[in-house]
C-alpha positions as CSV (number, residue, x, y, z in Angstrom):
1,X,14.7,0.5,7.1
2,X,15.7,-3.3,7.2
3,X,14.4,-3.8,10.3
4,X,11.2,-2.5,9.7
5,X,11.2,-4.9,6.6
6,X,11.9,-8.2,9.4
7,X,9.6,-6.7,11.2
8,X,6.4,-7.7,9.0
9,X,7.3,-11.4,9.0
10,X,4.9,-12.0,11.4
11,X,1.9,-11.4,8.4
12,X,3.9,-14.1,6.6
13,X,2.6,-15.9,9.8
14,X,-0.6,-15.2,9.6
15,X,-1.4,-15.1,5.9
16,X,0.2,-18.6,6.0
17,X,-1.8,-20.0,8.7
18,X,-5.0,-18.4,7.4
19,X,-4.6,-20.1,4.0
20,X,-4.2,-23.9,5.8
21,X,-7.6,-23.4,7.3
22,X,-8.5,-22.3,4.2
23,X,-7.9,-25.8,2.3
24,X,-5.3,-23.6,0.1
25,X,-2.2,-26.3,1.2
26,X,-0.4,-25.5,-2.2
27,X,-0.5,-21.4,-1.7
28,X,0.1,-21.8,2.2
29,X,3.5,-23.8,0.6
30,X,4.2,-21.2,-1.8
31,X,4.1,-18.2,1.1
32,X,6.2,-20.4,3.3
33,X,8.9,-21.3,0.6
34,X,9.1,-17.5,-1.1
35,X,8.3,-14.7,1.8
36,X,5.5,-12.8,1.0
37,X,6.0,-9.1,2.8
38,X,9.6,-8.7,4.6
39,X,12.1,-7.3,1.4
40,X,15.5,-7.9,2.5
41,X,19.3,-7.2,0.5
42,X,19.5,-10.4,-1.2
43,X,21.5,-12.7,-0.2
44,X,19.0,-13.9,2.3
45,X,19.8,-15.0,5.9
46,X,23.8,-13.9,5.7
47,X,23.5,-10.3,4.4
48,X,23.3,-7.4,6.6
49,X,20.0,-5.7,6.8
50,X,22.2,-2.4,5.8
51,X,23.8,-3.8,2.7
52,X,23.1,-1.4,-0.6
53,X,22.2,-4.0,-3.7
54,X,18.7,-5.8,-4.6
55,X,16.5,-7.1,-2.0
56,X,14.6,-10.5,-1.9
57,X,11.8,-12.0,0.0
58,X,13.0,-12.9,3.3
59,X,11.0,-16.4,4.0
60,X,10.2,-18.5,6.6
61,X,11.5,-21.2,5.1
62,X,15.4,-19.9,5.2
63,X,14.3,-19.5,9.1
64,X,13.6,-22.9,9.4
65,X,16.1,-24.5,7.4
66,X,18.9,-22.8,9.4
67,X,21.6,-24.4,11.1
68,X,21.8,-23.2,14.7
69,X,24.5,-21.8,16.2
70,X,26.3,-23.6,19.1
71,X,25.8,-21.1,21.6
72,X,21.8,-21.3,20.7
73,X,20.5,-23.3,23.5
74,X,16.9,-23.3,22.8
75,X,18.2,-24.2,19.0
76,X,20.5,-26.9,20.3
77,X,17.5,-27.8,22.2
78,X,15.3,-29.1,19.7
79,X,18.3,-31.2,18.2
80,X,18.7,-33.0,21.4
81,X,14.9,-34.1,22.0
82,X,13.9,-34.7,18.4
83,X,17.6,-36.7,17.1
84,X,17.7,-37.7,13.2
85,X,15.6,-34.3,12.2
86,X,18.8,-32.2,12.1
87,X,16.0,-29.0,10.8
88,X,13.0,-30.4,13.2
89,X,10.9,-27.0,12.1
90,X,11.5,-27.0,8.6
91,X,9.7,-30.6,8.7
92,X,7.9,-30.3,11.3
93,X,6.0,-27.1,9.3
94,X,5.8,-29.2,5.9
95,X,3.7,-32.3,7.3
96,X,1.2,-29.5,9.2
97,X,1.0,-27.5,6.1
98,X,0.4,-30.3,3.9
99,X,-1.8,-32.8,5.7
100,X,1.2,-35.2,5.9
101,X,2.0,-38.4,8.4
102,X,1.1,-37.6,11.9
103,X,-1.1,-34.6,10.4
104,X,-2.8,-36.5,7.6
105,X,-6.2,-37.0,10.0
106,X,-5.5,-33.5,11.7
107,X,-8.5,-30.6,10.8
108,X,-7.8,-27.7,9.1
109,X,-8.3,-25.8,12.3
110,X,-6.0,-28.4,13.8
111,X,-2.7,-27.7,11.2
112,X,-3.2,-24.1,11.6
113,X,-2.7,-24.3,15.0
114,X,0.7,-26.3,14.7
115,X,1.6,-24.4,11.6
116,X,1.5,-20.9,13.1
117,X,2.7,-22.2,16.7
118,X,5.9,-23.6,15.4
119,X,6.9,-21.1,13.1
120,X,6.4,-18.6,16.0
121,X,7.8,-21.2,19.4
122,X,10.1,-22.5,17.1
123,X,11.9,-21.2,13.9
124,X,11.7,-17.1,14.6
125,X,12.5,-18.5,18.5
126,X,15.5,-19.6,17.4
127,X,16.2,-17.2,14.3
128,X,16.4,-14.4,16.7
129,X,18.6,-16.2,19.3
130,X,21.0,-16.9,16.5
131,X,20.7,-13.3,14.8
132,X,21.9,-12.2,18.3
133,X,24.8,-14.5,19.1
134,X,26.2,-13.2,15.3
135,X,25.7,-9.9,16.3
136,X,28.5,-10.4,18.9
137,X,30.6,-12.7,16.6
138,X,30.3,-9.6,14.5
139,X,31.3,-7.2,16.8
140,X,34.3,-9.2,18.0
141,X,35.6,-8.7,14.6
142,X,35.7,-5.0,14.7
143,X,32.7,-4.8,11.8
144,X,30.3,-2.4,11.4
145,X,27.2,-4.0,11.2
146,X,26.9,-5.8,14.5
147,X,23.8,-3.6,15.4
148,X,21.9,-5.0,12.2
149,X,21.9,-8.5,13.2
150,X,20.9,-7.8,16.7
151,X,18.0,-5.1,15.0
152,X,17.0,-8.6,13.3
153,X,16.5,-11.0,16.2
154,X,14.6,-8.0,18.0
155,X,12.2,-7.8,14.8
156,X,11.9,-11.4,15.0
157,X,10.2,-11.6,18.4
158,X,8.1,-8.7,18.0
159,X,6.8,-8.3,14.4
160,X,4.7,-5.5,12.6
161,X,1.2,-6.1,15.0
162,X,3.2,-6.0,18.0
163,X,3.9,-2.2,17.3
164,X,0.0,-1.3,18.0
165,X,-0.7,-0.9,22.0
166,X,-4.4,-2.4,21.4
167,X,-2.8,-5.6,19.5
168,X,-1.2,-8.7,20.7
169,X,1.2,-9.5,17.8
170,X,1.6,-12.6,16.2
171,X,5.5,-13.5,17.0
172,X,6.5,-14.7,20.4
173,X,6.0,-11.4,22.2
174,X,2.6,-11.7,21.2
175,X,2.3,-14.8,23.5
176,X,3.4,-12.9,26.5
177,X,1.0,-10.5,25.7
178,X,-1.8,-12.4,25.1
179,X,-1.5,-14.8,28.5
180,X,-0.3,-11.7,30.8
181,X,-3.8,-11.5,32.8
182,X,-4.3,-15.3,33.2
183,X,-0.8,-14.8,35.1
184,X,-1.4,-11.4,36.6
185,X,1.6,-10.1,34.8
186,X,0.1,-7.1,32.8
187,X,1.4,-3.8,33.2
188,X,-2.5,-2.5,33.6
189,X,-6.0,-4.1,31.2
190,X,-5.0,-4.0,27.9
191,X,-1.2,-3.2,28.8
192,X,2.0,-4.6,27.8
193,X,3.6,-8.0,29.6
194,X,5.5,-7.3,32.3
195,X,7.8,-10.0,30.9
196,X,8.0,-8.0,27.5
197,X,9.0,-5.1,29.6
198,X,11.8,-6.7,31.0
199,X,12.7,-8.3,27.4
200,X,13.1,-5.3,25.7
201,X,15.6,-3.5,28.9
202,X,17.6,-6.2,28.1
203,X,17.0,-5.9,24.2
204,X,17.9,-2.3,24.5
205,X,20.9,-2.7,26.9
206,X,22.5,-5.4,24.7
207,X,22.2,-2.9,21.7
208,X,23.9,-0.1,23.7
209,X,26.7,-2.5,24.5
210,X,27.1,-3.2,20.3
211,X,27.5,0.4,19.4
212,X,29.4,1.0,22.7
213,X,31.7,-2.1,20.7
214,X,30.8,-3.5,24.5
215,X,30.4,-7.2,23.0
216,X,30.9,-9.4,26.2
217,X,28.0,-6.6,27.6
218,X,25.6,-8.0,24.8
219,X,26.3,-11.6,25.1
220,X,25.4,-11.2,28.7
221,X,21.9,-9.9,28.1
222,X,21.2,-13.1,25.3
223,X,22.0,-15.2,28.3
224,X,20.3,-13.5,31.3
């Protein structure tokens, strides 16, 4: 049930996107600070999807504002070329949605772009690797709930869309997806990405290996 709940953060995405081309800076801030659609146990980022208790708006803005994991690469990644902005997305996402700096001559058109393209390349990028590498800290320590976090990063690359064969999805699946027959990597017209194939073996195998309490066997398909 949780996961179906991460799943619809990618129409946070959208509706967020949609309302900086639509001038509406202060609701597109709003959506972005305070989740509009995934309800998750509260406690936000650290509590299992599974927990019993009262849920909360899962936002993108807990995404962004995350500190990565040192075993996230692609996390540690954006540290390394952009030094000083310890949470590059989180401001990164604020001067697009609001107009600010580098974005204060940028069209509406323009910021939606950046807006929507970080918050997918970017913070649920990252967000998923990290939900995955705590999986297998999880499952090292014998708990239960390793299998949640990993459900989590899976929901974060997919999203809600991604779930209907004639849609591209908004999340980074969606990307394969969308650029598959400029590369000649579709499955058929219309398909699925060959590279989204291949994703979710390794998705699937690295699940297997949690609930198998395989955890090295899950930390290999992060990596590969």
């Amino acid at each position: 049930e949780r996961y179906l709940e991460y799943l619809k953060v990618d129409l946070d995405v959208r509706v967020i996107g949609t309302l900086v081309e639509m001038g509406g800076e202060s609701a597109a801030y709003n959506a972005y600070q305070w989740g509009m659609h995934s309800a998750i146990s509260i406690g936000g980022n650290s509590a299992p999807m599974g927990s019993e208790g009262a849920l909360d708006l899962f936002s993108m803005e807990s995404a962004a504002a995350m500190s990565y994991l040192p075993e996230n690469t692609v996390g540690q990644s954006f540290l390394t070329y952009f030094p000083g902005t310890p949470n590059f997305a989180q401001t990164h996402l604020l001067k697009a949605l609001t107009g600010q700096d580098e974005f204060a001559t940028a069209t509406l058109t323009q910021r939606r772009i950046i807006s929507e393209a970080t918050m997918v390349m970017v913070t649920m990028h990252a967000y998923a690797i990290d939900s995955m590498y705590r999986a297998v800290e999880v499952c090292t320590t014998g708990r239960a709930e390793s299998d949640t976090f990993w459900d989590r990063g899976v929901a974060s690359l997919s999203g809600w869309a991604q779930e209907d064969d004639h849609a591209n999805g908004f999340l980074l699946m969606g990307v394969a997806r969308y650029l598959c027959e400029d590369d000649g990597a579709c499955d058929g017209p219309g398909d699925t990405s060959q590279v989204n194939d291949l994703l979710m073996e390794a998705l699937i195998e690295g699940r297997s290996s949690l609930m198998n309490e395989e955890c090295d066997g899950a930390k290999v398909q992060i990596v590969e």
